[in-house]
C-alpha positions as CSV (number, residue, x, y, z in Angstrom):
1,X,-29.7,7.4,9.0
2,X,-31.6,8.3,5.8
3,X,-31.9,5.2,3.0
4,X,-30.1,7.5,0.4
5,X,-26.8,8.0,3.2
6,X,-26.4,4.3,3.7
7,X,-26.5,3.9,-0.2
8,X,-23.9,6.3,-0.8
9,X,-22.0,5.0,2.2
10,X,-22.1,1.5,0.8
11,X,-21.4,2.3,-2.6
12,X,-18.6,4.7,-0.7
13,X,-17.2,1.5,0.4
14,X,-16.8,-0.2,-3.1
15,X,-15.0,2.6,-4.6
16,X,-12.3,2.2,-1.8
17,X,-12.0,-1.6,-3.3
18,X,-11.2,0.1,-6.7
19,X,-13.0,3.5,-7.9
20,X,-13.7,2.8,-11.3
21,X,-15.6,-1.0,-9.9
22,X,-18.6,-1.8,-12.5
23,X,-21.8,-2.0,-10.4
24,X,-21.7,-5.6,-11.8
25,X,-18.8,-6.5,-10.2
26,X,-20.3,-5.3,-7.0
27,X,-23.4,-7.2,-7.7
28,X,-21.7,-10.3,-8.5
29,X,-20.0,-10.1,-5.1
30,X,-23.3,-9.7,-3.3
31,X,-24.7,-13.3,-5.5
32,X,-21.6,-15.1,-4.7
33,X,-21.8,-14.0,-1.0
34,X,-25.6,-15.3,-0.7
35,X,-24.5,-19.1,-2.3
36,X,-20.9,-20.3,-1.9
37,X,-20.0,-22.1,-4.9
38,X,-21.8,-20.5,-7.4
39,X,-20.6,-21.2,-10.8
40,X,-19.2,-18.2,-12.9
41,X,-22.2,-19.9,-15.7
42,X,-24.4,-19.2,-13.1
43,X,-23.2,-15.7,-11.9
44,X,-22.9,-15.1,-15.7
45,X,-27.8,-15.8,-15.7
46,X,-27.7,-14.0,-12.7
47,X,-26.5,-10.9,-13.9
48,X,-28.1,-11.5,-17.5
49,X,-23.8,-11.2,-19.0
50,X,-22.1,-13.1,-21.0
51,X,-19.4,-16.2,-19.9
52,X,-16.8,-14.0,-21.0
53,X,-18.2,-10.7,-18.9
54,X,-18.8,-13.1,-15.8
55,X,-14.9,-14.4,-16.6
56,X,-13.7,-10.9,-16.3
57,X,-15.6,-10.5,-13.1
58,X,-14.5,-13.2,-11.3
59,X,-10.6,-12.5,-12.5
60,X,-11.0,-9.1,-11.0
61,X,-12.8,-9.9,-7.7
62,X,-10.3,-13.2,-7.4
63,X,-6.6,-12.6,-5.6
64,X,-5.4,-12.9,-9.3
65,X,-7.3,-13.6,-12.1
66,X,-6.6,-16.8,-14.9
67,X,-5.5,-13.2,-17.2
68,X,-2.7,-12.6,-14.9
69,X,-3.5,-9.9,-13.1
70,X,-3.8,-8.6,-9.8
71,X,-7.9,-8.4,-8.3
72,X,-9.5,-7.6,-5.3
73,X,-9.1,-10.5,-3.2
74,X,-12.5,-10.7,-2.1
75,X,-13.2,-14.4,-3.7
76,X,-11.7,-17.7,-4.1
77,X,-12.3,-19.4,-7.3
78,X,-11.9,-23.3,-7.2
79,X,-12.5,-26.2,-10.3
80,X,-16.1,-27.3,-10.2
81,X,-17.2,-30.2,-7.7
82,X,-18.4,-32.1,-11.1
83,X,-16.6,-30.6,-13.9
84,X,-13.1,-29.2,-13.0
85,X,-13.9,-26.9,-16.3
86,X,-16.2,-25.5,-13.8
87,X,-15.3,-22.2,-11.8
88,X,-16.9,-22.0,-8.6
89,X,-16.2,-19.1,-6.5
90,X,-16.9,-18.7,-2.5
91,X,-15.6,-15.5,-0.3
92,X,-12.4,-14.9,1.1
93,X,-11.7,-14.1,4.8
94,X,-11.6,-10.1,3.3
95,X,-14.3,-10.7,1.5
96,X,-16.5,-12.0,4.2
97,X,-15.2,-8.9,6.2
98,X,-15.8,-6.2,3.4
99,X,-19.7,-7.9,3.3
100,X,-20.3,-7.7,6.8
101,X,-19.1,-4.1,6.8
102,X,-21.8,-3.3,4.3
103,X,-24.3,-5.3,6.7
104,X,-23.0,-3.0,9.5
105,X,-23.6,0.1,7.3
106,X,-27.2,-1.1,6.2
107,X,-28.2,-2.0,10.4
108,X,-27.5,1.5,11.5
């Protein structure tokens, strides 16, 4: 399979999730998914957004978000292990199985 098919086969994949997803969203799940517990401050650096941007992120990729509304299910987000103030976020059972989807897309 050509490296441009499995791209569009991946990003295929995240517009199923939702198909107006921000690539940052979809990044953001790819950082969370490579440390579990990664702080939304720290998600917020790794992207290079701001705490309210990464707040938005994690609402929408979360079951439902502190806004309210429904997400994508795809993380947990739990109080910090030092600072309850904290959000740490780790992957849900569907979010571990939309991830290793993608990994089955990028091995063929």
């Amino acid at each position: 399979m050509k490296p441009g098919t499995k791209v569009r086969l991946i990003l295929d994949e995240f517009r199923k999730l939702d198909p107006e997803l921000p690539a940052q969203q979809a990044v953001a799940l790819i950082v969370i998914s490579e440390r579990a517990g990664m702080t939304q401050q720290k998600v917020a650096a790794q992207l290079g957004v701001s705490k309210s941007s990464a707040n938005r992120i994690f609402n929408k990729l979360a079951d439902e978000g502190t806004d309210g509304k429904v997400g994508l299910g795809l993380i947990k987000i739990l109080p910090g292990d030092a600072d309850a103030r904290e959000r740490q976020a780790y992957l849900t059972p569907t979010g571990v199985e939309f991830l290793a989807n993608l990994c089955r897309i990028v091995e063929a």
